[in-house]
C-alpha positions in Angstrom: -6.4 -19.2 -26.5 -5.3 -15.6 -26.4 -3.6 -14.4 -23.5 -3.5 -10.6 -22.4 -1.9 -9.1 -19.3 -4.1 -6.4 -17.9 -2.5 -6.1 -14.3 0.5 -4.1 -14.8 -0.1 -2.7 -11.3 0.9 -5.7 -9.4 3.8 -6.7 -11.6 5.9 -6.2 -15.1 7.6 -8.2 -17.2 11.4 -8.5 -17.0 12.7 -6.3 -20.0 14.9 -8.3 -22.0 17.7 -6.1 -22.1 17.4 -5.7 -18.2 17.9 -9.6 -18.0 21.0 -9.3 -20.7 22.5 -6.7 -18.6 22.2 -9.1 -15.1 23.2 -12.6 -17.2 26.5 -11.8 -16.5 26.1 -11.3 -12.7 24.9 -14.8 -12.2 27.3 -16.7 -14.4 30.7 -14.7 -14.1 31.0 -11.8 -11.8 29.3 -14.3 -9.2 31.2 -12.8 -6.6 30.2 -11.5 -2.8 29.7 -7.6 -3.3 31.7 -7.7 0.5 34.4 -10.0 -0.2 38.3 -8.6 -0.8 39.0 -10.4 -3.4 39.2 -9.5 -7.1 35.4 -11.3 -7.9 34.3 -9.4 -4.7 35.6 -5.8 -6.3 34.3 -6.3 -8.9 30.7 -6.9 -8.0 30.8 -4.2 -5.8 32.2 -2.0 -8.4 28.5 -2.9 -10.5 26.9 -2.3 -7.1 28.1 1.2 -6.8 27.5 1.9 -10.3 24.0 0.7 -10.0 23.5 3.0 -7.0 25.3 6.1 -8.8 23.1 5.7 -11.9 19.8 5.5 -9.4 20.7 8.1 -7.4 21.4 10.7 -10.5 17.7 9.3 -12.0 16.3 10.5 -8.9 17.8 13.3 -8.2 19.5 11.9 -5.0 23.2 11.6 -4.0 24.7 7.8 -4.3 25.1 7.6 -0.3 21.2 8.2 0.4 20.1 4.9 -2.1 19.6 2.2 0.2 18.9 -1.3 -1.4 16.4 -3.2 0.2 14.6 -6.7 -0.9 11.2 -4.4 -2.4 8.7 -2.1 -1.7 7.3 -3.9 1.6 10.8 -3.7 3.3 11.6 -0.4 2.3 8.0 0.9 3.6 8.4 -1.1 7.1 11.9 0.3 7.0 10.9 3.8 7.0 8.1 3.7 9.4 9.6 1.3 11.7 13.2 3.2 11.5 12.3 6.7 12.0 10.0 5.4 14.7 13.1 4.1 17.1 15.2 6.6 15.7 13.4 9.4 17.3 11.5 7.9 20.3 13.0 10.8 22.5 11.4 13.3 20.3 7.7 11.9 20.2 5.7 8.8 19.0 3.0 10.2 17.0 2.6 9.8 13.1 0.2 10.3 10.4 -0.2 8.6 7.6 -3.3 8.0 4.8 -6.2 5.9 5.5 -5.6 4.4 1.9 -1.8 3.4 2.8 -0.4 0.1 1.0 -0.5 -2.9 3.5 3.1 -2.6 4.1 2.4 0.6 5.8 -0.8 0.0 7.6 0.1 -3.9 8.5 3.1 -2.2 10.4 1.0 0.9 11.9 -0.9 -1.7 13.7 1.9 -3.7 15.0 3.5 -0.4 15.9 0.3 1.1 17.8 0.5 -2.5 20.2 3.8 -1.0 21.1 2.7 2.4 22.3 3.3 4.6 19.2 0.8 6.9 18.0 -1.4 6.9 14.7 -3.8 9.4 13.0 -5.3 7.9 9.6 -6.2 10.9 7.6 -9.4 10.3 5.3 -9.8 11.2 1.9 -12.2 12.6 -0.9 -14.3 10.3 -3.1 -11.4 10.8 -6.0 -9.0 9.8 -3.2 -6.7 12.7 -2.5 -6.0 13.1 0.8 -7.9 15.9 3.0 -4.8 18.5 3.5 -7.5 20.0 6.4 -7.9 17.3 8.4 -3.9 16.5 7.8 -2.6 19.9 9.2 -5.2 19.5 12.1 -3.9 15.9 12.8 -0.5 17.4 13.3 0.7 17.4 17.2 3.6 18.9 19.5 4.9 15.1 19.3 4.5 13.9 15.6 7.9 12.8 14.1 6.2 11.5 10.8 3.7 11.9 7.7 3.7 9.0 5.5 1.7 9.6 2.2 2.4 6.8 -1.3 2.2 9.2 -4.1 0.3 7.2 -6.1 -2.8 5.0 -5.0 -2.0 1.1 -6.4 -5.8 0.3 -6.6 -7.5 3.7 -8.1 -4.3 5.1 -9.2 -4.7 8.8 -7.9 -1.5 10.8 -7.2 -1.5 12.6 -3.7 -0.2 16.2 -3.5 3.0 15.0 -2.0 5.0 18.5 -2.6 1.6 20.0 -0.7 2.1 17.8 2.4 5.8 18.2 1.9 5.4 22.1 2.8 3.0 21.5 5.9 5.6 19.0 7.5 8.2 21.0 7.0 6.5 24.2 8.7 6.4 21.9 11.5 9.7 20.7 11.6 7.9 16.8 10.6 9.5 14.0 8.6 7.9 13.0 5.4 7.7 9.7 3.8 6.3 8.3 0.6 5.3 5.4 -0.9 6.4 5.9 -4.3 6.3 2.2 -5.6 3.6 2.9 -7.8 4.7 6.1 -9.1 8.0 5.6 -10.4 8.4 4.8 -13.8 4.9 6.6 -14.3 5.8 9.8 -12.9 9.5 11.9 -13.3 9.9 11.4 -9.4 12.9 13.5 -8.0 13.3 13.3 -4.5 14.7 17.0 -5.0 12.2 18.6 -6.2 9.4 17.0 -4.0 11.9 17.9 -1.1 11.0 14.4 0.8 12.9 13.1 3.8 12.1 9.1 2.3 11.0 7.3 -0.3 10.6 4.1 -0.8 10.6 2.1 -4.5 10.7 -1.4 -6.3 11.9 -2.6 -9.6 9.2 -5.2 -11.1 7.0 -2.3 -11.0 8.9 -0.9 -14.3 10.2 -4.1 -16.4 12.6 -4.7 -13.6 13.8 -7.8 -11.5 11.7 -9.0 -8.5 13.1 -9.5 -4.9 14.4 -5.9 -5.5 14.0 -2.6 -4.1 15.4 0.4 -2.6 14.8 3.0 0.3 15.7 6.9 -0.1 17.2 8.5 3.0 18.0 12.2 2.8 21.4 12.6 3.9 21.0 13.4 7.7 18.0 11.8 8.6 17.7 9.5 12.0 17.5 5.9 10.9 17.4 3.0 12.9 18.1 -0.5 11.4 15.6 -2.6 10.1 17.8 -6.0 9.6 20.8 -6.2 11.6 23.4 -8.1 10.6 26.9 -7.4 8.5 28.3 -4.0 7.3 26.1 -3.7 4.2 24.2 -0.5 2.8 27.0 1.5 5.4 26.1 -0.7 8.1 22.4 0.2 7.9 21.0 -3.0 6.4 22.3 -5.9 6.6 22.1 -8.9 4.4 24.2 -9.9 1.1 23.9 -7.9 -1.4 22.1 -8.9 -4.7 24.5 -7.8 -7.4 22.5 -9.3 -10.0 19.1 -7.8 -8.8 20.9 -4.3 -8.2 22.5 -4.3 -11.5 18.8 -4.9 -13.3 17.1 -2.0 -10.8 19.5 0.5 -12.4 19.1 -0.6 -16.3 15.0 -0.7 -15.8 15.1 2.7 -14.2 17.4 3.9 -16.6 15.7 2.1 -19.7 12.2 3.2 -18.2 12.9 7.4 -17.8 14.3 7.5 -21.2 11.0 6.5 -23.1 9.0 7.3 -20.4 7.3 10.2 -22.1 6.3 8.0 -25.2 5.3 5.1 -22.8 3.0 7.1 -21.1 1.6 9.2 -23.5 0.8 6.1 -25.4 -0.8 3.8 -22.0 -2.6 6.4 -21.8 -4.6 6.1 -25.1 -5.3 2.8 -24.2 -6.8 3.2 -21.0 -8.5 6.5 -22.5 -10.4 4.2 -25.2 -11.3 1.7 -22.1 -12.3 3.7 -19.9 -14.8 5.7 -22.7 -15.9 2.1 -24.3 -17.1 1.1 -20.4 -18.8 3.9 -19.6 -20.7 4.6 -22.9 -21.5 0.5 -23.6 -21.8 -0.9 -19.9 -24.2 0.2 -17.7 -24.4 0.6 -13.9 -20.5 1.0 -13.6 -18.5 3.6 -11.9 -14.7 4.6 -12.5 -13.1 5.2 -9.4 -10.1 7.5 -8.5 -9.2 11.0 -10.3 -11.4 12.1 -13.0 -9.0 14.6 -14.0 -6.5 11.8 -15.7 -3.5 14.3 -15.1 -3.6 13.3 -12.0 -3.9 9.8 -12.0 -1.7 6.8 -13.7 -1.7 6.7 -17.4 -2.2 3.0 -16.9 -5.0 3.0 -14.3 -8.8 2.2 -14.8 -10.5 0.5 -11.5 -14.0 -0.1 -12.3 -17.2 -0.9 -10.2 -19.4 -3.0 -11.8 -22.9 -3.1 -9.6 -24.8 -6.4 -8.8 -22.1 -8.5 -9.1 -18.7 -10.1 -7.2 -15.5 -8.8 -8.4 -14.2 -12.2 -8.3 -16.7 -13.7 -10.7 -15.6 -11.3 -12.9 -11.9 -12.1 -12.3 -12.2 -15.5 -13.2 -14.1 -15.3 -15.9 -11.9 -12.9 -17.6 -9.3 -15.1 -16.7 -11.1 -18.3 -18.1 -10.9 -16.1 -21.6 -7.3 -15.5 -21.4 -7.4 -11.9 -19.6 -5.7 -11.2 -16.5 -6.2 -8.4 -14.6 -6.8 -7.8 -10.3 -9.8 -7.6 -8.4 -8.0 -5.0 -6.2 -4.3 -4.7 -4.7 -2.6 -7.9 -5.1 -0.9 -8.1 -1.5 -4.4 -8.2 -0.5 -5.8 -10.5 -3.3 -6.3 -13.2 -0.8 -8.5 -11.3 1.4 -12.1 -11.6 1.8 -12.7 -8.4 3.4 -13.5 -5.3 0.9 -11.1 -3.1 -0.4 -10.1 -0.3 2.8 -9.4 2.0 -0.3 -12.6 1.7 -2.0 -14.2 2.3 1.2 -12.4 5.1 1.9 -13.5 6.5 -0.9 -17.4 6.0 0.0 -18.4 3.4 -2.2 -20.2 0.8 0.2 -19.1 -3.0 0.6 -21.3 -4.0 -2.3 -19.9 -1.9 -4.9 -16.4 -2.5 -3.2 -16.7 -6.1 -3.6 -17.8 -5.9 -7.6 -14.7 -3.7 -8.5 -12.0 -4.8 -11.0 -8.7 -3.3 -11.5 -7.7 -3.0 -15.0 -3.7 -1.9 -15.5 -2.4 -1.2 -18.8 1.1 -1.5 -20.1 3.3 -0.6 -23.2 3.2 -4.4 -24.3 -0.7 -3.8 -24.9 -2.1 -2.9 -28.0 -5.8 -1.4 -29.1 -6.9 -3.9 -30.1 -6.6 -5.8 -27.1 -8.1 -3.1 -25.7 -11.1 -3.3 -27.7 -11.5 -7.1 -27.7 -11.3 -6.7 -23.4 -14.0 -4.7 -23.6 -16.3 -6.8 -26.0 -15.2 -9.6 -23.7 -16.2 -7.9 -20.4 -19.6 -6.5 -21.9 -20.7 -10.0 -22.4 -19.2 -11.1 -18.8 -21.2 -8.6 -17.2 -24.1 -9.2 -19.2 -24.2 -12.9 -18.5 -23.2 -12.3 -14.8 -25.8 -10.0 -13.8 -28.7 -12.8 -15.4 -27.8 -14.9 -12.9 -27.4 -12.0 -10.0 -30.7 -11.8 -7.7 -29.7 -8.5 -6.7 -29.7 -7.3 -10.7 -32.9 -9.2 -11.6 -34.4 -6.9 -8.0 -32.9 -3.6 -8.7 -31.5 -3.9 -12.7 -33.8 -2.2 -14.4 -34.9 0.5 -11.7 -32.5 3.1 -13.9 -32.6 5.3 -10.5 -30.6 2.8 -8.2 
């Protein structure tokens, strides 16, 4: 049986050159990046050049790249670590109502502890409501914590737009860029952020890996305490190998990233247009205007039917892809971004997420689609809800 990765979203593929370039970190220069020895130089010498070649990818300086364990850790870093960092200033923060977990799982743990939250809502494409944003703001708000890009529906926020309110304010700004880079030329520069927070499997890197962007001057409290690691903000031994693999994927990723994209892109393009014109009762959700939205993204509601039936049925043919976020794949309840967006707890529930990569050819593409069309078709026979409302063509 065929096998074909649609569910780039939630993870890549280790790029073969990134492994070659981290073999040796394993099996020879196995030393502690902390130790004073010579195997101890010389893996923090590969550390530092990791973190210089980040840095100048993103447009940061070397001493505001923080390595963390992933996207999660760098997300609770910055909310939690701004938080205590500047409890004598206020304890009020905004962030989106269609937030990773990371971020909202730790709002909630934060708000038991006295600190303040205001979810700001968004439209139906999921771009966050700049209005209700600058009204949210307060004499006491320390933080605005947007992710540039959605990891369900793929829409990318108008972080340089929020970027100017904060700063009109005086506010901190973090995002959530772990979906976003190696899709997008980020440049912490340019967008003129205070934090940002990405991961390495999302762009043909290692796993386990991640880092945190602090702008030079910005209050941070530790998350992990421990040795004198990441200049005593994070402690915990550093993972040369991971660290070493970070830098090559990002580094491997911006230099055909204009190709990659371009061509994901067609692929998702020829999905998208095959679903909509051959399937019926199915709605695309996020950014019609695909500029702004992932080249790789297509998240699709597919009425009178379970998302996970869908799943597993692909999956019983050799496709994979996600039935929504997959730090929430366990989850019975319905998607918080889906709802966000308006679509009710029915249509929520029968969404798929399809996430294309460069590995992907068209004519995967095209044999997903026949696959699905006969899914759906056989799915919605045995749905009661279809065989009530199917054929009214006005539901």
């Amino acid at each position: 049986m065929r096998r074909i990765y649609l569910d780039h979203a939630a993870t890549t593929s280790l790029d073969k050159r990134v492994f070659e370039k981290m073999t040796p970190y394993f099996l020879d220069v196995y030393g502690n990046a902390n130790s004073q020895h010579g195997y101890g130089r010389d893996a923090q010498k590969a550390v530092d050049t990791a973190r210089d070649s980040i840095a100048k990818l993103i447009g940061a300086k070397p001493n505001e790249i923080y390595f963390t364990s992933g996207g999660t850790e760098s997300d609770n870093w910055a909310l939690r670590g701004a938080v205590k960092a500047l409890k004598e200033k206020g304890n009020h923060v905004i962030i989106s109502c269609i937030e990773h977990a990371a971020m909202l799982s730790t709002a909630k743990e934060l708000e038991k502890e006295g600190v303040e939250f205001s979810y700001i809502g968004v439209d139906e494409q999921g771009f966050i409501d700049l209005e209700e944003l600058k009204n949210a703001i307060r004499p006491n708000t320390i933080l605005i914590s947007c992710m540039y890009a959605n990891n369900e529906i793929g829409t990318i926020e108008p972080i340089s737009e929020i970027v100017k309110i904060a700063k009109e304010h005086g506010i901190l700004v973090h995002t959530d860029a772990v979906q976003a880079m190696g899709a997008i030329d980020v440049n912490v520069a340019t967008l003129g952020v205070d934090m940002l927070s990405f991961s390495a499997h999302k762009f043909n890197g290692p796993k386990g890996v991640g880092a945190l962007y602090i702008k030079n001057g910005i209050p941070m409290a530790r998350l992990i305490s421990g040795g004198h690691q990441e200049r005593t903000r994070r402690g915990g031994t550093t993972n040369v190998p991971g660290v070493v693999g970070f830098a090559e994927a990002l580094r491997l990723t911006k230099e055909s990233m204009a190709k990659d994209n371009e061509y994901v892109a067609k692929l998702r393009d020829r999905f998208v247009e095959r679903v909509e014109k051959e399937i019926p009762f199915v709605k695309l959700n996020g950014a019609r205007d695909f500029s702004k939205r992932l080249p790789s993204n297509a998240d699709f509601s597919f009425e009178f039917i379970e998302g996970e039936s869908i799943l597993f049925s692909l999956d019983m043919d050799g496709i994979a892809v996600s039935s929504g976020s997959a730090c929430s794949s366990g989850s019975l309840e319905p998607s918080h971004v889906l709802l966000a967006i308006g679509l009710s707890e029915e249509k929520a529930h029968g969404t798929i997420r399809f996430s294309f990569g460069k590995e992907n050819t068209m004519e995967e593409v095209d044999y997903v689609v026949d696959t699905l069309k006969s899914t759906i078709a056989r799915l919605r026979e045995m749905s009661p809800l279809f065989n009530l409302k199917g054929e009214d063509k006005n539901v």
